[in-house]
PyMOL Python script that loads the backbone (N, CA, C, O; Angstrom):
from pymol import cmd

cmd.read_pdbstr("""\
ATOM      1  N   UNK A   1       0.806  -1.193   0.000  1.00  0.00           N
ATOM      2  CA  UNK A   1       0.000   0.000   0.000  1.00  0.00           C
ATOM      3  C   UNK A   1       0.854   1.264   0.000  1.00  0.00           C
ATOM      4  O   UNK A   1       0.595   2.176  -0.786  1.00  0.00           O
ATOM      5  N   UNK A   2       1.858   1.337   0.858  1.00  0.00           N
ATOM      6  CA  UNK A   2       2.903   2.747   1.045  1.00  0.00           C
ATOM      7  C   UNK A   2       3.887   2.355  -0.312  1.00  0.00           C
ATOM      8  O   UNK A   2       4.736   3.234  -0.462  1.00  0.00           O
ATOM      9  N   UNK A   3       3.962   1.573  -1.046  1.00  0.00           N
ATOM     10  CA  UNK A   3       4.498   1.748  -2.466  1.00  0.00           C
ATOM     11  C   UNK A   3       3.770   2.241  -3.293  1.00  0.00           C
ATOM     12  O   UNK A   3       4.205   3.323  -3.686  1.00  0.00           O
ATOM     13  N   UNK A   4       2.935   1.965  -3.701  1.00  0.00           N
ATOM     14  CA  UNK A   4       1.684   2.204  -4.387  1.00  0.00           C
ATOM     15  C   UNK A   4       1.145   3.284  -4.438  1.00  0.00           C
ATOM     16  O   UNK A   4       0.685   3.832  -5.440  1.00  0.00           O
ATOM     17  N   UNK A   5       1.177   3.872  -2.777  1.00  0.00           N
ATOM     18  CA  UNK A   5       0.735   5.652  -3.018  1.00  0.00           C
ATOM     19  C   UNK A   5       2.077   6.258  -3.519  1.00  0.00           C
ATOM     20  O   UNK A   5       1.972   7.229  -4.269  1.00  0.00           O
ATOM     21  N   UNK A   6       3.065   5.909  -3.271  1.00  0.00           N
ATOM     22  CA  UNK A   6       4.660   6.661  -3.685  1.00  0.00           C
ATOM     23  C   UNK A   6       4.559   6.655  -5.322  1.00  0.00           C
ATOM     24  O   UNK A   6       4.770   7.686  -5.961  1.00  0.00           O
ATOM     25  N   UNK A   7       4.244   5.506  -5.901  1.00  0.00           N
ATOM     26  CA  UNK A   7       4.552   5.401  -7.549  1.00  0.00           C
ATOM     27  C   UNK A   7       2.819   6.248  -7.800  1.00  0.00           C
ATOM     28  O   UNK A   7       2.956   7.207  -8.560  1.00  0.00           O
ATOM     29  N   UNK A   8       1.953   6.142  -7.522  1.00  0.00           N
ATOM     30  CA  UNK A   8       0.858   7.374  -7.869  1.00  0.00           C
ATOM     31  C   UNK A   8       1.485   9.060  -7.888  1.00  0.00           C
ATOM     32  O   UNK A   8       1.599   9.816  -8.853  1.00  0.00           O
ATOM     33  N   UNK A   9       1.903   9.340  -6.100  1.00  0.00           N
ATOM     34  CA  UNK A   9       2.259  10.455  -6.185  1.00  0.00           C
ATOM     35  C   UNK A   9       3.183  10.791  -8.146  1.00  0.00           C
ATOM     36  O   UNK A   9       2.997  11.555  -9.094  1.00  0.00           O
ATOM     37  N   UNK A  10       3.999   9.826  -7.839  1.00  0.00           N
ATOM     38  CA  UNK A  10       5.459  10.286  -8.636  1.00  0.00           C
ATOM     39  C   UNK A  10       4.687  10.031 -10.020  1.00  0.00           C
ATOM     40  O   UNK A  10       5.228  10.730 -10.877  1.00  0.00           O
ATOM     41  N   UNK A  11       3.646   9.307 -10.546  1.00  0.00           N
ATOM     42  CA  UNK A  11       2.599   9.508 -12.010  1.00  0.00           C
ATOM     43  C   UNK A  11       1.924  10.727 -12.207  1.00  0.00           C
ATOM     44  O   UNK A  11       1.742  11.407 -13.217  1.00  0.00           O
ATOM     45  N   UNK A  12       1.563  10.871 -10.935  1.00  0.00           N
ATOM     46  CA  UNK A  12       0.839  12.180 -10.846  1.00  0.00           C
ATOM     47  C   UNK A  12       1.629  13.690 -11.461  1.00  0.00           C
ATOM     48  O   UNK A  12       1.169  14.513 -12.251  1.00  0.00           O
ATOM     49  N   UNK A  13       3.151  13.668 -10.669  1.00  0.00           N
ATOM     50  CA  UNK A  13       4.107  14.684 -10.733  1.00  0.00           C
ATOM     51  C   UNK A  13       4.725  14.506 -12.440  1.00  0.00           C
ATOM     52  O   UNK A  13       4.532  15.391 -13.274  1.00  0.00           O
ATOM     53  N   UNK A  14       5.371  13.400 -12.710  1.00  0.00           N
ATOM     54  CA  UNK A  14       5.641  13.054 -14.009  1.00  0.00           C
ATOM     55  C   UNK A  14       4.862  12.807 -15.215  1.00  0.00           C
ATOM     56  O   UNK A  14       5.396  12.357 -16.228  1.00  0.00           O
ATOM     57  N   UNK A  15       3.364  13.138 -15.133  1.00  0.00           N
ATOM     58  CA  UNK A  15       2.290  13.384 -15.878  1.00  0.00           C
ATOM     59  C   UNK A  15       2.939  14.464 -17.326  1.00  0.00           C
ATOM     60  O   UNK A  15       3.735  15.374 -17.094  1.00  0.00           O
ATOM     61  N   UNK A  16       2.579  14.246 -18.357  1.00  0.00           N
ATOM     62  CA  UNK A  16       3.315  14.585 -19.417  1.00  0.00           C
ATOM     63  C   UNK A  16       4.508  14.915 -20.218  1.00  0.00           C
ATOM     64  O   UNK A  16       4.573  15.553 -21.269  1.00  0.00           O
ATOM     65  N   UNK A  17       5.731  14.184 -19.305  1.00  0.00           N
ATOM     66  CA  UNK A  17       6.193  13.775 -19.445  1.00  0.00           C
ATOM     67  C   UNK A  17       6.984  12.952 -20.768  1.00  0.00           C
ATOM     68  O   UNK A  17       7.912  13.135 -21.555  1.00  0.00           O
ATOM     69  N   UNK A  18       5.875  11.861 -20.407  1.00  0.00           N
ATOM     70  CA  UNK A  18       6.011  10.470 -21.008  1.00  0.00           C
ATOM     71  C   UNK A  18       7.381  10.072 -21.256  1.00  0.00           C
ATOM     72  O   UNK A  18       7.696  10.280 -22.427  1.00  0.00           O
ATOM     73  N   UNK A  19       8.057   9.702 -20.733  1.00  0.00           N
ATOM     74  CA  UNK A  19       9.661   9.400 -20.227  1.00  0.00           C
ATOM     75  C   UNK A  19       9.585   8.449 -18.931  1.00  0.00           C
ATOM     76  O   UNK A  19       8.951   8.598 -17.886  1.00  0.00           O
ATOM     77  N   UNK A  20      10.334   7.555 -19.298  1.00  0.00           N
ATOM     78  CA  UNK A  20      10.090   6.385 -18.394  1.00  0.00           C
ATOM     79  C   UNK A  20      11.139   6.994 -17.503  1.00  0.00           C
ATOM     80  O   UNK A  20      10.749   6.991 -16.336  1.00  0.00           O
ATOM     81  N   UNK A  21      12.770   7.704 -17.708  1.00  0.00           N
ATOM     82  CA  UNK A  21      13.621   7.801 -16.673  1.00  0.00           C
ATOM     83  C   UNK A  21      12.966   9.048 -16.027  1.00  0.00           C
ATOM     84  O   UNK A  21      13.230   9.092 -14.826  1.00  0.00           O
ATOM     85  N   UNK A  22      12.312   9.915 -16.388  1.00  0.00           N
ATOM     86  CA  UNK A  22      11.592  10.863 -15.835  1.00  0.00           C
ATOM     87  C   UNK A  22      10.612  10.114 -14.614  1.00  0.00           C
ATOM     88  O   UNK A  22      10.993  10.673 -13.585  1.00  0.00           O
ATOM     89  N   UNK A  23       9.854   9.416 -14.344  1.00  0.00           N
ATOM     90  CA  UNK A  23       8.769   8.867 -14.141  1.00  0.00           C
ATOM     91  C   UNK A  23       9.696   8.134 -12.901  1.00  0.00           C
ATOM     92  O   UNK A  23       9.529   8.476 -11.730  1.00  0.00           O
ATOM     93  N   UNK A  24      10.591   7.194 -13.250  1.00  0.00           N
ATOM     94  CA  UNK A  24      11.937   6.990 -11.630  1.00  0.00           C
ATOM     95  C   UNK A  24      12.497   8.152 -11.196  1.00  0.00           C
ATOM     96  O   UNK A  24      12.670   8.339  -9.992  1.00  0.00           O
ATOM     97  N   UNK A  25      12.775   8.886 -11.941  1.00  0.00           N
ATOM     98  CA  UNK A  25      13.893  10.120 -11.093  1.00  0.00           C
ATOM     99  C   UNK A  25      12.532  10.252 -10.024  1.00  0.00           C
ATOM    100  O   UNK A  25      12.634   9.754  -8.903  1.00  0.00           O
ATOM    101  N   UNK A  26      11.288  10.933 -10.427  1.00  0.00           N
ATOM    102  CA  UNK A  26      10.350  11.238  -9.692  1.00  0.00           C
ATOM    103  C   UNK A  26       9.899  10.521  -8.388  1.00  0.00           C
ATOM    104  O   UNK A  26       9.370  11.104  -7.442  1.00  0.00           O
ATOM    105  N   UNK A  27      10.198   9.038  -8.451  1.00  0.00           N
ATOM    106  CA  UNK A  27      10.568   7.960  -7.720  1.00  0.00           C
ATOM    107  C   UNK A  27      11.206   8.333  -7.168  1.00  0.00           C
ATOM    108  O   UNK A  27      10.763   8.909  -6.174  1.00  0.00           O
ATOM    109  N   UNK A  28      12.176   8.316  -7.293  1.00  0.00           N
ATOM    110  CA  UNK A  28      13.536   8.775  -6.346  1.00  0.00           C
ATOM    111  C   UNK A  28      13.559   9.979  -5.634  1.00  0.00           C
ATOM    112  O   UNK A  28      14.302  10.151  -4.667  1.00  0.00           O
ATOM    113  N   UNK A  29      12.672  10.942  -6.123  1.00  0.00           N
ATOM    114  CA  UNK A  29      12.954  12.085  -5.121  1.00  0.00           C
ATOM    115  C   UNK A  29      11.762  12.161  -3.999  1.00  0.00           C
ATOM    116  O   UNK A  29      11.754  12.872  -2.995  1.00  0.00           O
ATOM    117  N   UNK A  30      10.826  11.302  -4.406  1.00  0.00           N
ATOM    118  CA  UNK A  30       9.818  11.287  -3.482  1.00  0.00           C
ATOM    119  C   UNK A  30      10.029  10.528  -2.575  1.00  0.00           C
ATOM    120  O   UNK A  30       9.780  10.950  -1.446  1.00  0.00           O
ATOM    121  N   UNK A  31      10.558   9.148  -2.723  1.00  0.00           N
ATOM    122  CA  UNK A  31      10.551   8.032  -1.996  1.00  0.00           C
ATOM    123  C   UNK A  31      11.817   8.207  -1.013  1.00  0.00           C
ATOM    124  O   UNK A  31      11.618   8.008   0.186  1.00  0.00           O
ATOM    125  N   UNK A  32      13.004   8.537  -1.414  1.00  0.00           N
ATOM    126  CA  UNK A  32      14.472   8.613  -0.731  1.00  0.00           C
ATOM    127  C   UNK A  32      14.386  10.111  -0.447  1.00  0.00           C
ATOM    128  O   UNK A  32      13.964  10.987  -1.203  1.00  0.00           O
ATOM    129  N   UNK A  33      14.934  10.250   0.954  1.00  0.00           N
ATOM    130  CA  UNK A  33      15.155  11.652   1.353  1.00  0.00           C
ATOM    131  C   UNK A  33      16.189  12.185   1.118  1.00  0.00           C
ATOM    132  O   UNK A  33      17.214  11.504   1.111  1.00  0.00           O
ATOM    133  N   UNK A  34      16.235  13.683   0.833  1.00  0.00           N
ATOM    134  CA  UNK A  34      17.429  14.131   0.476  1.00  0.00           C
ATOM    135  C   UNK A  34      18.794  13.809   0.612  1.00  0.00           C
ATOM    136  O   UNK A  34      19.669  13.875  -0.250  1.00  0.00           O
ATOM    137  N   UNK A  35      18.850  13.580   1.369  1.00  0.00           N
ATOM    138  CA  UNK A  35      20.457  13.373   2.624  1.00  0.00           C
ATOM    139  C   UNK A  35      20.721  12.282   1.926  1.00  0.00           C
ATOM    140  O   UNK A  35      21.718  12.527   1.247  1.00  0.00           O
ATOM    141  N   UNK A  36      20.202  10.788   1.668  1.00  0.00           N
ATOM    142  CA  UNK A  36      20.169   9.715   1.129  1.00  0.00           C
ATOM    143  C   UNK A  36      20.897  10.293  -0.455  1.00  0.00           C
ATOM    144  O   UNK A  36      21.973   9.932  -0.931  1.00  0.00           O
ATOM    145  N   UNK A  37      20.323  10.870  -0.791  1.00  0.00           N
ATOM    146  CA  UNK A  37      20.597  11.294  -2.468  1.00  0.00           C
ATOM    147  C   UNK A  37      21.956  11.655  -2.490  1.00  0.00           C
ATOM    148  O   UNK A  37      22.908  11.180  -3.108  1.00  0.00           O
ATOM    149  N   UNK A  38      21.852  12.692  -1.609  1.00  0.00           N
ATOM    150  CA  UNK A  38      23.068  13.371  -2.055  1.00  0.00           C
ATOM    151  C   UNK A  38      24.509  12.501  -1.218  1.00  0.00           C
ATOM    152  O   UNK A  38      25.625  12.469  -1.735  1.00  0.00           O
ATOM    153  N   UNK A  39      24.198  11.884   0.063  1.00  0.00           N
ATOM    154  CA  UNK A  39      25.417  11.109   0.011  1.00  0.00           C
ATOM    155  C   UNK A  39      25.615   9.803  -0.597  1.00  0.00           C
ATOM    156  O   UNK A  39      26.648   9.195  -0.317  1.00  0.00           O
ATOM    157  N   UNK A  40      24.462   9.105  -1.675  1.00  0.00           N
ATOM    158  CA  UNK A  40      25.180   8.603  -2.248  1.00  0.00           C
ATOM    159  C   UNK A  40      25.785   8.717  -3.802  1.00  0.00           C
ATOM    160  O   UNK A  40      26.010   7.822  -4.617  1.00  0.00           O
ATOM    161  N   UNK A  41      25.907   9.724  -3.870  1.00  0.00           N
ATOM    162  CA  UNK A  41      26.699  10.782  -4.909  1.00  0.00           C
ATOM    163  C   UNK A  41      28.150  11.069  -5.111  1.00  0.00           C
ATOM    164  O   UNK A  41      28.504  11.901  -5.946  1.00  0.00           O
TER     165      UNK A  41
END
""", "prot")
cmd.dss("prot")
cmd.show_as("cartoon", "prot")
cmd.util.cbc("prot")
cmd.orient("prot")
């Protein structure tokens, strides 16, 4: 269920788009918190 609303939110945000790596990045910034991102960079 808490996946499921995460990949909606991130369809919702990546809505016209139509880019599949668009549609994960959006994934990724919703789901992983900042701090996460940037240290593993």
């Amino acid at each position: 269920e808490a996946l499921n609303g995460i990949f909606k939110a991130a369809r919702a945000r990546a809505r016209g788009y139509r880019n599949v790596d668009t549609f994960i990045t959006m994934i990724y910034l919703i789901a992983a918190p900042l701090g996460k991102l940037i240290n593993s960079t």
